[in-house]
C-alpha positions in Angstrom: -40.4 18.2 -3.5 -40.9 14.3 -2.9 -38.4 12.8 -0.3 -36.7 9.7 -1.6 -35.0 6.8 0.5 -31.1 7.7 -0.1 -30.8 4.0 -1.0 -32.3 5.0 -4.1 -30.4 7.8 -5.0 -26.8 7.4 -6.5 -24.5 8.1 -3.8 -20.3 8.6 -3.2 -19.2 6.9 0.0 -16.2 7.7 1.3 -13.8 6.6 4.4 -9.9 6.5 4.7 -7.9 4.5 7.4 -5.0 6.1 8.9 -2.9 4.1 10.5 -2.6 0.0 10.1 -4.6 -0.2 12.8 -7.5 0.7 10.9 -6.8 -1.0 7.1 -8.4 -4.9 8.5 -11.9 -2.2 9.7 -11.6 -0.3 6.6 -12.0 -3.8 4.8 -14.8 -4.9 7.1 -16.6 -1.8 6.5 -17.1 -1.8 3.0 -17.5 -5.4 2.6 -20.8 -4.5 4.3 -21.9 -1.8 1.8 -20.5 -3.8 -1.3 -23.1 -6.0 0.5 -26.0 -3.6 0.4 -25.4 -0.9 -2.1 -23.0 -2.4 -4.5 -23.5 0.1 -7.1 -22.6 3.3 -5.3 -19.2 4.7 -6.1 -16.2 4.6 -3.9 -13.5 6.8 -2.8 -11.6 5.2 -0.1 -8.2 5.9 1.6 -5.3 4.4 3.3 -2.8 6.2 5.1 0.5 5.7 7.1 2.1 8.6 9.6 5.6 9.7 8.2 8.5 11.0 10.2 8.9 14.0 8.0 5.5 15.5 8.8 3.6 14.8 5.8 0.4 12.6 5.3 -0.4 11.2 2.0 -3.0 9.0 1.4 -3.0 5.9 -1.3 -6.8 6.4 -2.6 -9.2 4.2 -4.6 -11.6 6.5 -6.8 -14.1 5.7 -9.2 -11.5 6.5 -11.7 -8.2 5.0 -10.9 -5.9 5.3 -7.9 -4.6 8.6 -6.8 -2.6 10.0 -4.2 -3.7 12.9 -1.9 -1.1 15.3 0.8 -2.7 16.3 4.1 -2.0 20.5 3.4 -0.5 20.9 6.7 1.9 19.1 8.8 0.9 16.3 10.4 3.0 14.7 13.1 1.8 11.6 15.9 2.4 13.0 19.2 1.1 9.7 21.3 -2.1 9.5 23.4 -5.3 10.5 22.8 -4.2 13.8 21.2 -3.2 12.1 18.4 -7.0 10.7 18.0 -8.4 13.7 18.2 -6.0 15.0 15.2 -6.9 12.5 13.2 -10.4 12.6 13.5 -9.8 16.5 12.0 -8.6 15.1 8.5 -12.2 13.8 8.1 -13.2 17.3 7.4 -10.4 17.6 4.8 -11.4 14.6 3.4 -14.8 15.1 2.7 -13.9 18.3 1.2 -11.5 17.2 -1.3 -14.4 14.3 -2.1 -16.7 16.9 -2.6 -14.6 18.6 -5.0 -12.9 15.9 -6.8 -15.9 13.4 -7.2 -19.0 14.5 -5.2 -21.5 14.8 -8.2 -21.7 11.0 -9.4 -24.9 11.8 -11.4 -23.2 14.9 -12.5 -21.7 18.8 -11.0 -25.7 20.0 -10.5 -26.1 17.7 -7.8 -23.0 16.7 -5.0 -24.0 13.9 -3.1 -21.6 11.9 -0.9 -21.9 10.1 2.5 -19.0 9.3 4.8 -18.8 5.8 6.9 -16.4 5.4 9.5 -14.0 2.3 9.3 -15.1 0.7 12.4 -19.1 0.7 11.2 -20.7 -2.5 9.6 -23.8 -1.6 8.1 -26.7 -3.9 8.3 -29.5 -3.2 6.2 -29.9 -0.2 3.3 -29.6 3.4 4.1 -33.1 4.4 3.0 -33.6 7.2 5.6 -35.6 9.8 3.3 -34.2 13.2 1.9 -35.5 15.6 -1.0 -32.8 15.1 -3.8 -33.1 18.6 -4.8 -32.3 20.4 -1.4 -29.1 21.3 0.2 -29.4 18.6 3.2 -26.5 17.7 5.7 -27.9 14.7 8.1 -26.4 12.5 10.5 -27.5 11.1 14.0 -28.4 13.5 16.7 -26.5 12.8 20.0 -27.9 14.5 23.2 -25.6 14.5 26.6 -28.0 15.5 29.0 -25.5 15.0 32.4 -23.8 17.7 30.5 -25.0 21.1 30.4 -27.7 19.5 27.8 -25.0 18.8 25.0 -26.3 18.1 21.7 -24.5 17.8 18.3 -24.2 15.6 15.4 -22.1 13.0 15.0 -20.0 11.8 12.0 -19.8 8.2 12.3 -22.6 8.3 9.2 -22.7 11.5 8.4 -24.5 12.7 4.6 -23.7 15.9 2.6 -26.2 16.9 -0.3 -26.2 19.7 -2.5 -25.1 22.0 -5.1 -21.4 22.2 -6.6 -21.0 25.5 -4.7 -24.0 25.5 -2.6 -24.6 26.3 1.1 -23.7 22.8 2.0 -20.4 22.9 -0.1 -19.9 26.2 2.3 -20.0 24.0 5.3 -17.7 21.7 4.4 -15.5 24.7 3.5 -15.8 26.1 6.9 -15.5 23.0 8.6 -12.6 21.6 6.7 -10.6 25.2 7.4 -11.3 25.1 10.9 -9.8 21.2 11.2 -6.8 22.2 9.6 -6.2 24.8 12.1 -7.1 22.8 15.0 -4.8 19.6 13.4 -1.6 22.5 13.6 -2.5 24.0 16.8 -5.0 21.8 19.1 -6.4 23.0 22.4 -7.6 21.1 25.3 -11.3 19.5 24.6 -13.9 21.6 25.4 -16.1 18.8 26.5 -15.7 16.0 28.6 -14.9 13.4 26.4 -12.0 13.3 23.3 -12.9 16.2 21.4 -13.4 15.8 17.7 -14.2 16.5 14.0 -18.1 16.1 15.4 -17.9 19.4 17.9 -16.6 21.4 15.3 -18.8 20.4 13.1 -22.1 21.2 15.5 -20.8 24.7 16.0 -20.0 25.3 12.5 -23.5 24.4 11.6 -24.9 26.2 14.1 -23.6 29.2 12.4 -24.5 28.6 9.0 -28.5 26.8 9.7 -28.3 30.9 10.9 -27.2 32.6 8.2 -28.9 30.4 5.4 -32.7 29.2 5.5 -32.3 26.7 2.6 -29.8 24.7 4.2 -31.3 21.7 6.3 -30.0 19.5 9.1 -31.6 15.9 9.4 -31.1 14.7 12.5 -31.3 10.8 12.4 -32.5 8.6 15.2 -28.8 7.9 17.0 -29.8 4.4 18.3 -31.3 3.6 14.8 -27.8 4.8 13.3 -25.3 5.0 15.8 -25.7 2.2 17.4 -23.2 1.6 20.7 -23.6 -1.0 22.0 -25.5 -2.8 19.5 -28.5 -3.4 18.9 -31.1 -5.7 16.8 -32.8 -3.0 14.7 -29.8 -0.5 14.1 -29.1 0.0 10.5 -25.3 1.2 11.6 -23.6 -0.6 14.3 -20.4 1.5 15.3 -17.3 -0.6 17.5 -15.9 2.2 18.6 -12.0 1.8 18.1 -11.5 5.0 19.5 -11.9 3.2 23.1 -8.7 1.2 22.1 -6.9 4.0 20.4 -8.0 7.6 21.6 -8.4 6.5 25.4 -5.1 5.0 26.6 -6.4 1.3 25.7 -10.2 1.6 28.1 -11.4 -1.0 26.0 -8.1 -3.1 25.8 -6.1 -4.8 22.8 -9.1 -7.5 22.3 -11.5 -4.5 21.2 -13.3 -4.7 18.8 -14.3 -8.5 18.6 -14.0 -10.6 15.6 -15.8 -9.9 12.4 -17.3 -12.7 12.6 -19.4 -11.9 15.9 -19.8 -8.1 14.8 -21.6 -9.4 11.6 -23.0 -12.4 12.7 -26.5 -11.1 14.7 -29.6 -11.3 13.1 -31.5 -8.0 12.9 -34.9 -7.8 13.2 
C-alpha cells in the first residue's frame, strides 16, 4: 500500500467542550482547522454539568444539530477528580463518532481524528498513513524519571479503519472501560492526573497483542504535542488542565490570549 499525507485524505474531526470553561477554546480550536482543512467534516460538542446527573451534549454534525446523553451518570465532584472524569467521555465520544459519522467517504472506510479544545493547529496534518489499514496514531510520550513510562496521548489522537474493524474494537474497549471508570474512579495510577490517555495505552497494549493488522503510529510528541511551544510544532497544546485539573498550578490568567497563542511565526 502507498502511505498518503492524512491532509489529503477526507477526514471527521471531532472535539466537545464540557463546561463553559472550554466553549471560547472550542472556538479557537477549530477556527485553526477551518483555517487549514476547511473541507473536512465536523462533529463538535458542547456541554453543561446538570444537577440531576445527566450529561447531554448540544452537537454540530455534518448533517444538522443533534443531541447526545452521556449513558451513565455523571455528577462534578470538585478538584481534580472531576478532570480526570471528564477526560473519560472522550472515549465515549469518539465511539459514538465512529458509529454515527466516522466513514465520510463512505461505511468501508472510518476515518476520524479528535483535537482537543485547548490545541491551535498550525500548519496541515500531513503525517503519512496507508488509507487502507487499520491505523490508530497519536504522539508518543515517554516519562523516563518514571519507571520508563510510555503511552500515547490524545491531545491529537487518529482512528482509521473498517466499520467493524480491529480499530472499531479498540474504541469499543476503550470507551467501556471509561464509562466504568467515569462511575467508579480509583486513585491515579501514575504520578500525574490520570486520564482517557492511560487507559487508552493499556487497552492498546492488549489488542497490538491479539491482532497483527492493527497498527500504532507513534508521532513525534514535540512535533505534535507541543508544551511549551515551539516554532516547528504542527499542534501546539495550552494545556487548560493546569488551570482546571490541578487546583489552579497555572492560575486564572492561563492560557494567554488568542491573540499571542496564534500569533508566532513557524518555521
Amino acid at each position: 500500500m502507498t502511505a498518503r499525507p492524512l491532509a489529503q485524505l477526507t477526514t471527521v474531526v471531532t472535539c466537545f467542550a464540557f463546561r463553559e470553561e472550554y466553549f471560547s477554546e472550542l472556538s479557537g480550536m477549530i477556527a485553526t482547522i477551518e483555517e487549514w482543512h476547511p473541507e473536512w467534516p465536523r462533529v463538535i460538542g458542547r456541554g453543561m454539568p446538570q444537577d440531576d446527573g445527566v450529561a447531554t451534549f448540544a452537537v454540530e454534525t455534518p448533517v444538522g444539530p443533534e443531541q447526545w446523553t452521556l449513558p451513565v451518570p455523571f455528577y462534578l465532584c470538585g478538584g481534580e477528580d472531576d478532570w480526570r472524569r471528564i477526560t473519560r467521555m472522550k472515549a465515549w465520544w469518539l465511539h459514538e463518532v465512529w458509529r454515527r459519522f466516522g466513514g465520510p467517504t463512505g461505511p468501508a472506510r472510518h476515518r476520524i481524528v479528535w483535537i482537543d479544545a485547548d490545541a491551535r493547529c498550525r500548519a496541515p496534518l500531513a503525517f503519512e498513513v496507508e488509507p487502507q489499514s487499520e491505523i490508530i496514531a497519536g504522539p508518543w510520550w515517554r516519562y523516563p524519571t518514571y519507571s520508563g513510562y510510555e503511552g500515547i496521548t490524545t491531545g491529537l489522537v487518529l482512528f482509521q479503519g473498517a466499520e467493524h474493524g480491529p480499530v472499531a474494537g479498540v474504541l469499543e474497549r476503550w470507551s467501556q472501560a471509561c464509562l466504568e471508570q467515569i462511575q467508579n474512579l480509583g486513585p491515579p495510577t501514575v504520578p500525574w492526573p490520570e486520564g482517557d490517555q492511560e487507559v487508552l495505552t493499556k487497552v492498546l497494549a492488549q489488542c497490538l497483542e491479539m491482532d497483527a493488522t492493527l497498527q500504532l503510529l507513534k508521532l513525534d510528541h514535540d512535533t505534535y504535542c507541543s508544551f511549551p511551544p515551539s516554532p516547528e510544532a504542527v499542534i501546539d497544546h495550552w494545556m487548560m488542565s493546569g488551570k482546571m485539573a490541578r487546583r489552579g498550578r497555572k492560575g486564572s490568567d492561563w492560557p494567554p490570549p488568542e491573540h499571542l497563542r496564534r500569533g508566532r511565526p513557524r518555521n
